[in-house]
N, C-alpha and C positions, 0 to 999 in steps of 0.2 A: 504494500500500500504506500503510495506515494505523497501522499497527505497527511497533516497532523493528525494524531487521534484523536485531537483533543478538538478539531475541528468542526464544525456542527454540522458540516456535510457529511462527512462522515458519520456520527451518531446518527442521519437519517436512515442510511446506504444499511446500517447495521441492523435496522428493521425488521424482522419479518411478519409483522400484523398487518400485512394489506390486507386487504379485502380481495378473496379470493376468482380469477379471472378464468376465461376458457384455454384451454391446455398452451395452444398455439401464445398466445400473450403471454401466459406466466414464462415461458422459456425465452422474448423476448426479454420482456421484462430481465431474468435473470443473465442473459449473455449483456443487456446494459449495465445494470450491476458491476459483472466483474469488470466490462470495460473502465466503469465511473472508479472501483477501486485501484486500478493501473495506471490512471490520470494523474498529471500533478494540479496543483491550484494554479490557475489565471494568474498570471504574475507581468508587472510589466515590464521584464525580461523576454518577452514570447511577443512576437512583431504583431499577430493580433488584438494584443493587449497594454500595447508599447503607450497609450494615452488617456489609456481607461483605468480610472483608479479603484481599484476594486478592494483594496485593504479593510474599507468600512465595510461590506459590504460584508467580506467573511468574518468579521470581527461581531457578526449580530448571531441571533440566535431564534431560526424560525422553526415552528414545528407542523410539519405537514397535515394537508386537512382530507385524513382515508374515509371519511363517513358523509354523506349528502349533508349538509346543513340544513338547517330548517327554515333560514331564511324570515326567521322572527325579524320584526321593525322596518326589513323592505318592503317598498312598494313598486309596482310594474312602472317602470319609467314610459313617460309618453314618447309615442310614436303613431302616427298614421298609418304604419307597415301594418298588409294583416299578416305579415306573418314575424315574429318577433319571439326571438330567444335568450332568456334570461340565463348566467352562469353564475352561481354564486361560492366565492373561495373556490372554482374552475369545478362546480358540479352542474350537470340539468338541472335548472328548477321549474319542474311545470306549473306548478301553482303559479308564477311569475310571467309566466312565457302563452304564447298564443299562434298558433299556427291553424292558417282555413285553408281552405279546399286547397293541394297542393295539383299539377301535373300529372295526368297518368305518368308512372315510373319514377317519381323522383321521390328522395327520401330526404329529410330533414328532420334533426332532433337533434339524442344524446347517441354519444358515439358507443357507452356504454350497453347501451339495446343491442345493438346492432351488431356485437362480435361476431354473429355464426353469418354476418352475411358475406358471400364470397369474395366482392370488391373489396370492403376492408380487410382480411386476409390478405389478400394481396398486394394490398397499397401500404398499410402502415407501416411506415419503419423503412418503406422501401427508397426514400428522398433523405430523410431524416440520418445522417449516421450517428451515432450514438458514443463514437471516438473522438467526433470533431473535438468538444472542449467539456469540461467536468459537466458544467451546466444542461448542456442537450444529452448528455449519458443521464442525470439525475431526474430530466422529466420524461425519459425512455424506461428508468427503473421504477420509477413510480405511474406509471399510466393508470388512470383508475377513469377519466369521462374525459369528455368534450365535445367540439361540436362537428358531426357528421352531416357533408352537402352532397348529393349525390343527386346529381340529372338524368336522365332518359337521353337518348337519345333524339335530337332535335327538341332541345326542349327551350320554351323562352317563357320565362317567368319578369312579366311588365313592372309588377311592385319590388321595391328593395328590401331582400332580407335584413334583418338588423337585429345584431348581437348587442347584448350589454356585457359585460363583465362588472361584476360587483362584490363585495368583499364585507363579510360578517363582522360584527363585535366581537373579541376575544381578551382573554385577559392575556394571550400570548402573542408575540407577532404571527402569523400566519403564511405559511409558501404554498400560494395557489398555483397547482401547474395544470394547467389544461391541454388536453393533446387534438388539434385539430386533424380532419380529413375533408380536403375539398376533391371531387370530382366531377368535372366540367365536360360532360360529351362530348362527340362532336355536332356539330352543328350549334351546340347551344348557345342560349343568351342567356344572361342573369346579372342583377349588383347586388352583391353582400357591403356590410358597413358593418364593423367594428367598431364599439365604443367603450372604452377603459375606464369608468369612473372611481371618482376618489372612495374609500373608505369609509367606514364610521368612526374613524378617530386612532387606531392602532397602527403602529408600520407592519408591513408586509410585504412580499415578493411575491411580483407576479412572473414565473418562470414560463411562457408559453413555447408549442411548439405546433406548426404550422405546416403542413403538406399538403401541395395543389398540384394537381396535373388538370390541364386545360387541353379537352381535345380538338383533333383536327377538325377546323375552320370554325370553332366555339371563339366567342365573344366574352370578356370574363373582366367587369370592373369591380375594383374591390379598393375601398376606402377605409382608413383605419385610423380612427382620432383618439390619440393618448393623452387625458387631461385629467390625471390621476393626482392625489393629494403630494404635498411635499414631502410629507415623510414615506412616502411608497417607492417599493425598487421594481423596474421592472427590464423585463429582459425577453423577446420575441424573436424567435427563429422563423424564420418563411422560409422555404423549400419550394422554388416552383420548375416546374418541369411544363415543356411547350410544344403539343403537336404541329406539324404542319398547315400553315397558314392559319393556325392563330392566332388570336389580340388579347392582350393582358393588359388591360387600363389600369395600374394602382398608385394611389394616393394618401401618404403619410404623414400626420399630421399630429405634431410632438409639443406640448403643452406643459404638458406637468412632472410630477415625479421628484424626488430628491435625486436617481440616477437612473435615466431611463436611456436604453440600448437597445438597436433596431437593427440584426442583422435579415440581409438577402441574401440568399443564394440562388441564381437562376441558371437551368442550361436548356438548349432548344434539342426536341428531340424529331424536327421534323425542317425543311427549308419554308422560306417566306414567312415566318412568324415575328410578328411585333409583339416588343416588350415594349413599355409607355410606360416609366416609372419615375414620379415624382415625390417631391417631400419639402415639407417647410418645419421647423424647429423655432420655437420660440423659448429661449432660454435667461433666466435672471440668477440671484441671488443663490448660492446655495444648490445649484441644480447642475447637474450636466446630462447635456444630450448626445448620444454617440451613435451614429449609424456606420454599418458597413455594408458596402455592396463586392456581390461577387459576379459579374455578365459573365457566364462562361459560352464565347460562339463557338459550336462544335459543327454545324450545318451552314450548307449553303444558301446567300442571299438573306440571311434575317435581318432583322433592323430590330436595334434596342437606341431607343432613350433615358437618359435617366438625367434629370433634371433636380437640386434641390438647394435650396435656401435656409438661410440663416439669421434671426433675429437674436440679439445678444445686448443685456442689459446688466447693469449692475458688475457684481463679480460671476457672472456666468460664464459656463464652458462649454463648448462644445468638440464633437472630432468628429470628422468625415471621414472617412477612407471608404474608396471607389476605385474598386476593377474591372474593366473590362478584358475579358483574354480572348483571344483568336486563332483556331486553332490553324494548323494549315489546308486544311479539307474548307474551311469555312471562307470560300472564296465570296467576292462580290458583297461581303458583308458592309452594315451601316450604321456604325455608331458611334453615340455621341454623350459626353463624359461631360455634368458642368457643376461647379460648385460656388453660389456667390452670397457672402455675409456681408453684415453690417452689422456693425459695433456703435453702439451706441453709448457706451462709457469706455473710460481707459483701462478700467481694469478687469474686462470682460476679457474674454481669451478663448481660441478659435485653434485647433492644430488642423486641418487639412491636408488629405494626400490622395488625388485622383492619379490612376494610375490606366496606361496601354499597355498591354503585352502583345506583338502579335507577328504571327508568324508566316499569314499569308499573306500574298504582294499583288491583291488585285480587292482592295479593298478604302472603302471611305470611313476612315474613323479618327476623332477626336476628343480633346477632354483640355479644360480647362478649370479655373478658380481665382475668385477673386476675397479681398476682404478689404474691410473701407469703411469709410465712417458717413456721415450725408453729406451731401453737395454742399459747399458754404454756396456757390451762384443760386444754385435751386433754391434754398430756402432763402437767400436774399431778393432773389426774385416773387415768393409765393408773398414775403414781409413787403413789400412797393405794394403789391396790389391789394394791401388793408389788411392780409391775414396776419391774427396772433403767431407769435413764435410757436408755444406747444400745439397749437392748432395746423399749423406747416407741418413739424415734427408727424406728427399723425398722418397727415397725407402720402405724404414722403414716405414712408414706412406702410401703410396699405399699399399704396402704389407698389413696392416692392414685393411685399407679398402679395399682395393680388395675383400675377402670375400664375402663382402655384394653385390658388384657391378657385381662379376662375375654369380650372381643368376640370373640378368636380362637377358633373351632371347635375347632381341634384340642388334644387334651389334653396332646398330650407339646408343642407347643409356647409352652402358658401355663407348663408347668412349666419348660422350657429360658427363656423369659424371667424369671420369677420366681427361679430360682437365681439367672442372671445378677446382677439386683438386690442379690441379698444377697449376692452376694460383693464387690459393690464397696459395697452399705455396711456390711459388714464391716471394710472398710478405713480407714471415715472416723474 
């Protein structure tokens, strides 16, 4: 064992009170396990984790939640979706949740039902590796619910799914791990939306883990707004795999958290498939925000964008790190790498590192990064024409993010990001 013992990842891994699964998962479960105890801790010695401070992070002390909760003192958050799933501490909760008439063939719920069905058999774990880092080993060992999307073939569902993630009172912190399964036909259309709400007052970790395969010539927007309390950690793997001719719209949307990290990992399993992947980050006092991106083109002709933004106030931090790689098979490829902050105080702080790899020589790809503070012309210009200064400031700063915000389809949730905005820089 590569880890303290004294570790509290450890004392979970040392377990055996799960709550018992069908034959096929307990042995996944169990080959994570030994991976998770062959692992070292996240150190930022290890180039994945070279900005990301994670000392506090093992320095706490969460205790895993193996039983449903009961989900006393929530309530069904509003939404106009009729179809709307509540996860609380990363369990199904149906009393919360509401799903109407779904598609012939398609399935939606707890992924927990649904073990014996043959798709999950096959798909979980199959994107996911359980070696990459202690964290994605520890919510492969503990799998116990989360949320299963499964379409029909040709299937187009008009209204937006829409998760809640929500998180119990405890007299202890809490490590919610939720193990997601999307799959996307082909032919299909759908939008999921993801929403991370703060707590009832306790820290905790939300450790999630994410697998999507989007099939050939399926349409797949998926929007994910993290606006979780400051004392919460959270950590989100996505795993997406891409049939031929393809579209994967997603939209990341990073708010809150004390330490909140947003890994991608994407590879094409088909030519002509779009990845469309954007992100804005709003980060102040106390917070940092870290995402990684991993493009891997292994097919010909794809096209990946990956687009994302940075708002940074106070003493807040942020890190970007963005890959795109290119294999030599993956001729005629199209992509495009872009990273751009604004600092809005001196003592906010920003590491960045977009990166190319690429190895075939018939190919359109780029990647850039800025960081910068506001126009002094801009805002001296917006100040001539009668505007207050913090009232400029504001502009200047949607204006900015807007970009990223106006890519989301849906109307009430450019408006739920945009308040957002302006109440915290309201505050500044």
């Amino acid at each position: 064992m590569k880890h303290s013992a004294s570790n509290w990842i450890t004392d979970i891994l040392q377990q055996q009170d799960l709550p018992p699964v069908s034959d096929w998962l307990s042995e996944l479960r169990r080959k994570a396990r030994d991976q998770a105890n062959q692992l070292p801790l996240p150190r930022r010695k290890q180039e994945a984790w070279r900005y990301s401070r994670v000392d506090a992070l093992l320095k706490q002390s969460f205790t895993p939640v193996v039983q449903p909760p009961n989900g006393s003192g929530l309530e069904m958050p509003q939404s106009l979706s009729p179809h709307v799933l509540v996860f609380v501490d990363g369990w199904f909760n149906p009393a919360l949740s509401r799903i109407s008439d779904l598609p012939q063939g398609m399935v939606l719920g707890s992924l927990r039902e649904h073990l014996d069905d043959a798709s999950v058999k096959a798909h979980l774990g199959s994107l996911a590796n359980s070696g990459e880092n202690l964290f994605s080993a520890l919510n492969s060992a503990l799998i116990n619910d989360g949320l299963l999307l499964k379409t029909g073939t040709g299937t187009e569902v008009e209204s937006p799914i829409e998760v809640f993630y929500l998180n119990s009172q405890a007299e202890q912190p809490l490590l919610s791990q939720p193990r997601n399964l999307i799959l996307v036909e082909e032919n299909s259309k759908l939008t999921l939306v993801e929403h991370f709400l703060p707590g009832m007052g306790n820290a905790y970790f939300h450790n999630s883990s994410t697998e999507i395969h989007v099939g050939e010539k399926a349409r797949f927007s998926h929007y994910r707004i993290q606006d979780e309390a400051t004392d919460a950690w959270h950590l989100s793997n996505i795993h997406l795999v891409q049939a031929a001719s393809s579209h994967y719209h997603g939209i990341t949307l990073s708010f809150g958290g004390k330490w909140a990290r947003t890994e991608y990992k994407t590879r094409f399993a088909g030519e002509q498939a779009v990845c469309d992947l954007r992100g804005l980050y709003l980060v102040g006092d106390q917070q940092l925000s870290d995402f990684h991106l991993d493009i891997h083109h292994d097919q010909p002709a794809c096209h990946s964008r990956e687009q994302f933004k940075g708002l940074l106030h106070g003493k807040g931090r942020a890190v970007f790190d963005g890959r795109i790689l290119v294999e030599r098979i993956a001729q005629l490829t199209d992509a495009q790498l872009t990273n751009d902050n604004l600092m809005l105080t001196r003592d906010a702080e920003v590491d960045t590192k977009p990166q190319l790899e690429i190895y075939a020589d018939d190919v359109k790809c780029s990647h850039g990064t800025t960081v910068g503070q506001l126009d002094p012309q801009q805002l001296f210009y917006l100040r001539t024409r009668g505007i207050e200064e913090q009232q400029a400031i504001h502009m200047l700063c949607a204006g900015f993010a807007g970009e990223i915000i106006e890519h989301m389809h849906l109307p009430h949730l450019r408006e739920q990001a945009g308040e957002r905005l302006r109440r915290t820089l309201d505050r500044l």
